[in-house]
C-alpha positions as CSV (number, residue, x, y, z in Angstrom):
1,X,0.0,0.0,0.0
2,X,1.1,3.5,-1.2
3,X,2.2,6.2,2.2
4,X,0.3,9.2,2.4
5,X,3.6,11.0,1.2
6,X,4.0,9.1,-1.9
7,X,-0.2,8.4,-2.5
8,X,-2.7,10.8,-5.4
9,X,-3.7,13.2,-2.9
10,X,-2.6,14.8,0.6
11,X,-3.8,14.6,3.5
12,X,-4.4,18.6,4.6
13,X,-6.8,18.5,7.2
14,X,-7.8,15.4,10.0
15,X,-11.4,14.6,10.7
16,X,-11.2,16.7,14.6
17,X,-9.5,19.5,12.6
18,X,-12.0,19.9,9.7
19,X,-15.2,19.0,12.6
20,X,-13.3,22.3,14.5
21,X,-13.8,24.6,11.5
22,X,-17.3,24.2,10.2
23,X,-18.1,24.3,13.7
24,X,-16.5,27.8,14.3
25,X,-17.5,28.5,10.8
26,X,-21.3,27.3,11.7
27,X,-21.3,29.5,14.4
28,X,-19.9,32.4,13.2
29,X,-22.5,32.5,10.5
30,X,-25.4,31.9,13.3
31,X,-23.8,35.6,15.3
32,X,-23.3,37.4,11.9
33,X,-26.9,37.2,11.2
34,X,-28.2,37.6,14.9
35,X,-26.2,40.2,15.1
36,X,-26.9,42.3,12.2
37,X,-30.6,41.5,13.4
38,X,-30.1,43.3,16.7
39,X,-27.7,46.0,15.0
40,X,-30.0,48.2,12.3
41,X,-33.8,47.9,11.6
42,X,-33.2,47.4,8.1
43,X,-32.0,43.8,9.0
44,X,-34.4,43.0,11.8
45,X,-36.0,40.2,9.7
46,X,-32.9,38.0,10.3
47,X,-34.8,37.3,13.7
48,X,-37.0,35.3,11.9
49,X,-34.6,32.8,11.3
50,X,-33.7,32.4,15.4
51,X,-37.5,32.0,16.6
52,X,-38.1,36.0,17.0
53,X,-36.5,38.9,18.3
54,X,-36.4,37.3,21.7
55,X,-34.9,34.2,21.0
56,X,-32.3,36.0,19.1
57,X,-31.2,38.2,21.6
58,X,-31.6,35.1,24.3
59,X,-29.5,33.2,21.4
60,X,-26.5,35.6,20.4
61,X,-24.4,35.7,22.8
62,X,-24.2,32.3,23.9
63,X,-23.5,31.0,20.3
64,X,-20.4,33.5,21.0
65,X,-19.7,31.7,23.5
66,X,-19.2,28.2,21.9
67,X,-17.4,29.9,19.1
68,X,-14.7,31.3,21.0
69,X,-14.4,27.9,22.5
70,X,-14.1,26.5,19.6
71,X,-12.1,28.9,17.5
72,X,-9.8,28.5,20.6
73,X,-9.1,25.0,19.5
74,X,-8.3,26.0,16.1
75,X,-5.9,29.1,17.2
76,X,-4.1,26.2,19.7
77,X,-3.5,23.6,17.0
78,X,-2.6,25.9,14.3
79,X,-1.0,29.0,15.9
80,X,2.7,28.1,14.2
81,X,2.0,27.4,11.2
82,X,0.6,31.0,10.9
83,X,3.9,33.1,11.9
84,X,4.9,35.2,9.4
85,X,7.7,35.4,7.4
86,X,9.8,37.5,5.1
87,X,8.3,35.3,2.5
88,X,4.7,37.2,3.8
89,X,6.3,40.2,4.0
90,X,7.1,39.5,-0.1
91,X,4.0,38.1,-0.8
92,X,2.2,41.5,0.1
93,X,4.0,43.4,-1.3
94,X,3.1,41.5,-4.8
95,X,-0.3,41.4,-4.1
96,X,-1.1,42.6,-7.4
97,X,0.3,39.2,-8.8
98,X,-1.6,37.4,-6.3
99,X,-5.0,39.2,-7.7
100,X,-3.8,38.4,-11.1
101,X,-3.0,34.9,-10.5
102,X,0.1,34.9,-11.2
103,X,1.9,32.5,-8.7
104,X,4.9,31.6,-10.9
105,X,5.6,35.6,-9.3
106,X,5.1,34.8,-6.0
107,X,7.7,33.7,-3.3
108,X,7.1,30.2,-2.0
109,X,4.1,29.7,0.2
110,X,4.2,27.2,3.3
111,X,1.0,25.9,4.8
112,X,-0.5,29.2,4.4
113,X,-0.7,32.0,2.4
114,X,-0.1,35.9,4.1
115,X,-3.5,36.6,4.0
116,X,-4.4,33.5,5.4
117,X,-2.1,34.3,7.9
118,X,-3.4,38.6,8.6
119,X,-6.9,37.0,8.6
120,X,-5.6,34.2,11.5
121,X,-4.6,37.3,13.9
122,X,-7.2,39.3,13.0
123,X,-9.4,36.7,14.5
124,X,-6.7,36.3,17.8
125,X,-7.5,40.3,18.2
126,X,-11.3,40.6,17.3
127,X,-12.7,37.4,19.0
128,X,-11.7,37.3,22.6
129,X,-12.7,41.5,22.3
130,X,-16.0,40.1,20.9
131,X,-16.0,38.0,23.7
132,X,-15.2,40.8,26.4
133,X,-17.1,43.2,25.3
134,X,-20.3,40.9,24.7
135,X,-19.9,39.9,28.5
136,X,-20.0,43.4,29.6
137,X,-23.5,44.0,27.4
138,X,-25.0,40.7,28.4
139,X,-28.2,41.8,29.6
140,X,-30.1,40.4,31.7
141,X,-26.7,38.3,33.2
142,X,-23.3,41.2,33.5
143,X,-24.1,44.0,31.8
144,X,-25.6,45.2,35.7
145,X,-22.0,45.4,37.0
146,X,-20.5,47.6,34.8
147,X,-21.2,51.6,34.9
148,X,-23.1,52.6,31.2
149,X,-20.0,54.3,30.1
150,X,-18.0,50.8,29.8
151,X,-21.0,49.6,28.4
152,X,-21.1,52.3,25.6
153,X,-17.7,51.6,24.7
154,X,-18.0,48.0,24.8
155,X,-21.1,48.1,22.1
156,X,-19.4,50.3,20.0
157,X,-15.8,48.3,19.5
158,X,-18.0,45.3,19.8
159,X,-19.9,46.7,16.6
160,X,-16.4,47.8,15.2
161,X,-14.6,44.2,15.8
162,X,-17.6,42.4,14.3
163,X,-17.7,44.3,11.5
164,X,-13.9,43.7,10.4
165,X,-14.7,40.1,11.4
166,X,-17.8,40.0,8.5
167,X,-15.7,41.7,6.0
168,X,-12.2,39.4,6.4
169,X,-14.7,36.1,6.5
170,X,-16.1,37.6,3.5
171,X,-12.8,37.8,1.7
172,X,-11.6,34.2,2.9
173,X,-14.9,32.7,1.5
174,X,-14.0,34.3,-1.9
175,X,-10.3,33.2,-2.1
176,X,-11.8,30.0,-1.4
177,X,-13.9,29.5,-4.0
178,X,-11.9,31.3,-6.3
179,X,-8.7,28.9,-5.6
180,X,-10.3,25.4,-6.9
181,X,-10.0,22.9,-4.4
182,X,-9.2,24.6,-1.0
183,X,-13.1,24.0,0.0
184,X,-12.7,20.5,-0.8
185,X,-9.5,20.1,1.7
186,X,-11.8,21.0,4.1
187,X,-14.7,18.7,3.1
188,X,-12.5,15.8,2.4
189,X,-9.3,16.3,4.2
190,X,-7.4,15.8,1.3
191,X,-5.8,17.7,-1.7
192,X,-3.9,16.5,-5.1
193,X,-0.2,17.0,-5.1
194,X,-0.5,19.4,-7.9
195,X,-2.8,21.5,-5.9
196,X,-0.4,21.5,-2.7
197,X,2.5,22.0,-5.3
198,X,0.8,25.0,-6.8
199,X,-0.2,26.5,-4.1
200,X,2.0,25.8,-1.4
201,X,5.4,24.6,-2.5
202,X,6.8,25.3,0.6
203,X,4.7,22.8,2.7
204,X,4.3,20.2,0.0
205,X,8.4,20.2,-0.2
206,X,8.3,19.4,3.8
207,X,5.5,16.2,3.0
208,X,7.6,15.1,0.3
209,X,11.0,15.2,2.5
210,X,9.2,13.7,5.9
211,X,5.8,14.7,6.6
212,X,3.9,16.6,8.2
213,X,2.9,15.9,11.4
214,X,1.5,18.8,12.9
């Protein structure tokens, strides 16, 4: 029997890792619509999906809860592979070729890509303040012990961070689609060598030499 190494396709993603994703991903697409529900009138209809504007309100903020939990999984396991590099620094400055598709332009990538990367520790800033400042506005439960200034501030960089969050989840949604194949690593857990070759020569050079493992 073939090794992984040597095999058609790659192994990318294990079955705990990919279940970790969709469930941060689940969640964070249950708050981005609760949200906007409770944020401007224009979008209030979104509470219809939650059981009414009760239950939405009753809802949001412990679905933050369990995605923080779980996104905290995800920033544990893959908090190294997201360091960047001069070979980031490179591959921003070039982001014209990267828009253009031109690759062959591109320094080499490892297991992700800069923006993958500024995307990662966006989420490391934005979600524990999401978390924070959704603690200090939980009414009926916290919100009490803080004086209404803190609770001002704490709506209004909860509204900021939540914002950036929708807009960067946006953009990785779109370079998924767009790059053929990285929404079926997370599906299947697997990608062709040509894809992991195109894409990200770096980490495909460390699977061909001895794995890997993390």
């Amino acid at each position: 029997m073939k090794t992984e190494t040597h095999s058609r396709l790659i192994r990318r993603y294990t079955p705990p890792e990919r279940a970790n994703h969709w469930l941060t991903a689940i969640t964070f697409i249950l708050l981005a619509f609760s949200g906007l529900a409770l944020f401007h009138p224009s979008m209030f209809w979104f509470t219809q999906f939650f059981g009414g504007p009760v239950w939405t309100r009753i809802l949001h903020p412990y679905i933050g809860v369990v995605m923080f939990l779980s996104f905290a999984g995800l920033a544990l396991k893959f908090w190294h592979h997201n360091l960047i590099s001069r070979n980031d620094v490179e591959w921003l400055k070039r982001i014209s070729d990267v828009i253009r598709n031109r690759e062959d332009r591109l320094p080499e990538v490892d297991r992700y890509n800069a923006g993958q990367k500024l995307l990662f520790w966006t989420m490391i800033a934005t979600i524990p303040t999401l978390l924070i400042t959704g603690i200090i506005i939980w009414r009926p439960w916290f919100a009490g012990y803080f004086p209404i200034d803190l609770i001002r501030i704490a709506v209004l960089l909860h509204a900021v961070c939540a914002f950036v969050m929708i807009s960067g989840i946006i953009v990785h949604i779109y370079a998924a689609i767009w790059i053929r194949g990285t929404v079926g690593a997370m599906v299947r857990g697997t990608v062709s060598r040509a894809w992991a070759s195109k894409h990200h020569p770096g980490w495909y050079k460390r699977i061909l030499q001895d794995g890997d493992k993390s």
